[in-house]
N, C-alpha and C positions, 0 to 999 in steps of 0.2 A: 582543719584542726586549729590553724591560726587564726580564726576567723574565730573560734567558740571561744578561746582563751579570752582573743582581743575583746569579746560582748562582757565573759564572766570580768576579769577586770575590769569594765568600764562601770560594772552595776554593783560593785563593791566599793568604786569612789565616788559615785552620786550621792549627793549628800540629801539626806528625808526637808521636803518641802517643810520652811520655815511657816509659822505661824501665822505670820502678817497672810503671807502667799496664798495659806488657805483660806482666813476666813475673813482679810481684809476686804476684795471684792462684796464679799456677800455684806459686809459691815457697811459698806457704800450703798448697796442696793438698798438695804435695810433703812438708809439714812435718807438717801434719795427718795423712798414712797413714805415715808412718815412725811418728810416737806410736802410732799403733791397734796398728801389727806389731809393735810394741815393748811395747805393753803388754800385748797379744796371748803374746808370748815369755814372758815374764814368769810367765804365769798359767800356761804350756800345762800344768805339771802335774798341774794337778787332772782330769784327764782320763783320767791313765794309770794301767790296772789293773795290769799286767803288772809283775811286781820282780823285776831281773836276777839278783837269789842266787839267786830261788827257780826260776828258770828254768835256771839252773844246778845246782842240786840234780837237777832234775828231768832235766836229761840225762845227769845220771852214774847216776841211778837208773836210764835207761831203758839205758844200756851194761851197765849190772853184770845187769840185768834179762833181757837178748836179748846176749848176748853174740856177733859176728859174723853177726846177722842186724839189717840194716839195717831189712827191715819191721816185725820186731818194736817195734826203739829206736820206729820213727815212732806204730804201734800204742798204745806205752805213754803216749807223750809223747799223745797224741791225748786218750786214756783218760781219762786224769790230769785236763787240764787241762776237760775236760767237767764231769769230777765237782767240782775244785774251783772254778771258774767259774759262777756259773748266769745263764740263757739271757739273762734281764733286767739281767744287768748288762753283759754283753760278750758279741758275739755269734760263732762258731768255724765252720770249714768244715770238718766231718769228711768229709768224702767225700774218703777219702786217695790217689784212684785219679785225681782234678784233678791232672791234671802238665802243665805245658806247658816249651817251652823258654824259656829265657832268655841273650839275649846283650848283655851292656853293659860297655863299657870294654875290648874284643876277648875278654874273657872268654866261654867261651860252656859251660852248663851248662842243667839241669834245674829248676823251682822249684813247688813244692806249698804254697800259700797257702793259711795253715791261719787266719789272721787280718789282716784289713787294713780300719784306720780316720784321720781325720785324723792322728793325733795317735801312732799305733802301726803297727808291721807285726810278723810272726811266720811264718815261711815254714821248710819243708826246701829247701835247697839243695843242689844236688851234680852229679856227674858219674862214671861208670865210666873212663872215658877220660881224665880229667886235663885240667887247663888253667889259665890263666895270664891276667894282665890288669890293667887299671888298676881301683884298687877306688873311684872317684868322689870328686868332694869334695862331701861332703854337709849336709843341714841339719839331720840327727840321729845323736846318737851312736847307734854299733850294735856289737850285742855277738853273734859268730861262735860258736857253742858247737859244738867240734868232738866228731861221735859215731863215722864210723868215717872212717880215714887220715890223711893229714896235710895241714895248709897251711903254706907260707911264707911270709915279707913282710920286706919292707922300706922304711926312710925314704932319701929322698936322705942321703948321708953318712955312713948306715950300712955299715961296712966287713964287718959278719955280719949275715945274714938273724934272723929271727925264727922260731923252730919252736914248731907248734902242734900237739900230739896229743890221741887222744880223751882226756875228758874234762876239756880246757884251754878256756880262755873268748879268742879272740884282741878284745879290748874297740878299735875304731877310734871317739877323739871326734870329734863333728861339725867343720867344716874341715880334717879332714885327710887327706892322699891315701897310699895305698902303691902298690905293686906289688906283688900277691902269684901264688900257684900254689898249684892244688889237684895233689893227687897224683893219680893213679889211683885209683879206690875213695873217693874224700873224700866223705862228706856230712855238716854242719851242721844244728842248728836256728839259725836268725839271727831275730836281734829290733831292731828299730830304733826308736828313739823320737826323739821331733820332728816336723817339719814334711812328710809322709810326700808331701802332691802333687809338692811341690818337686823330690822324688828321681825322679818318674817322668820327667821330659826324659831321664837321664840314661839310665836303664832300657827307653828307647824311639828312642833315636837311633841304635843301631847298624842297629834294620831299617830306618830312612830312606838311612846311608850305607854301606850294606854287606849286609845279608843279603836284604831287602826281602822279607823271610816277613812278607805282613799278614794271612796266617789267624792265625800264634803272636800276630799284634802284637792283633790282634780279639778271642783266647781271654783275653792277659792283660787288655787291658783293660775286657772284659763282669767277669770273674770280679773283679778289684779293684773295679768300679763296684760291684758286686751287694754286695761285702761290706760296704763304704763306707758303700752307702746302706742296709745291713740296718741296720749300727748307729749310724746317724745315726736311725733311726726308735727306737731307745731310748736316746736324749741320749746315747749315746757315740761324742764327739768324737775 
């Protein structure tokens, strides 16, 4: 009996955990991973092989090279970037016959992942058919290297579109959103640099609300996993 009293008085003079008590820790933790992501951001440089001139070069070399033959451009761009690449520094998916679909942002299209690591991606895009869509807002700038047809885009308040033909770079920096359209015939090389996980919700939510293909959703993400972790096994991040 003196033993229930002694418990009820002791839980009638505990005083309710103060403020700071509950949600300082968590305001530390909160404080602590924003610095890592931030210091994180900061460095992600030193990771990236890829330099958008020369990526650029390299697809008006493969237009002037294959002129109206799209396999060619992809062939040459493939070619190129083997020989000047080697295995151990960054690792490439030559097997240019890897096509799956892609739909994000109602845009729906083709995409041949020719490279994909934390910190980069490198892909042919495109579609025969033409199409149109939100191009994301993302956590890497990405640069569109148009090889055959055209895209357009535009910003809110833009009163004329933006036109993009082969051999133009259409350059989107990270945070920022358009609307653009591929013509009929349009394929890209696209290269994105930054925070590449981030971008996949974006790249993966149309088959949750809308197409619900989980074989495309299963091809993209074994083939992004596989390359990921290829060059993760050779320190590139």
């Amino acid at each position: 009996m003196t033993t229930k009293k002694t418990k009820a008085r002791a839980a009638e003079n505990k005083q309710p955990a103060g403020l700071f008590t509950v949600w300082g820790p968590r305001l530390i933790i909160g404080l602590l991973f924003a610095a890592v992501c931030a210091g994180l951001d900061a460095i992600k440089h030193r990771w990236y092989v890829f330099e958008p001139a020369k990526l650029h070069e390299l697809a008006q070399a493969a237009i002037a090279s294959s002129p109206n033959d799209t396999a060619g451009m992809i062939q040459h761009i493939v070619t190129n970037l083997t020989l000047e690449y080697p295995s151990n520094k960054i690792k490439l998916n030559v097997d240019s016959s890897e096509w799956v679909f892609n739909n994000a942002g109602g845009a729906m299209g083709a995409m041949y992942i020719i490279h994909a690591s934390i910190t980069e991606y490198l892909i042919i895009f495109g579609t025969p058919l033409g199409t149109e869509g939100h191009s994301g807002l993302h956590t890497a700038d990405d640069y569109f290297h148009i090889l055959v047809g055209e895209q357009w885009a535009f910003l809110p308040g833009a009163l004329e579109m933006e036109r993009y033909t082969p051999g133009m770079v259409h350059f989107l920096p990270r945070g920022t959103a358009k609307q653009y359209k591929m013509h009929k015939g349009c394929f890209a090389l696209e290269y994105a640099r930054g925070w590449i996980p981030l971008m996949l919700p974006f790249g993966f939510a149309d088959t949750f609300t809308s197409t619900l293909d989980v074989i495309t959703l299963y091809h993209t993400a074994r083939i992004t996993a596989r390359e990921m972790i290829r060059n993760i096994f050779i320190a590139k991040i």
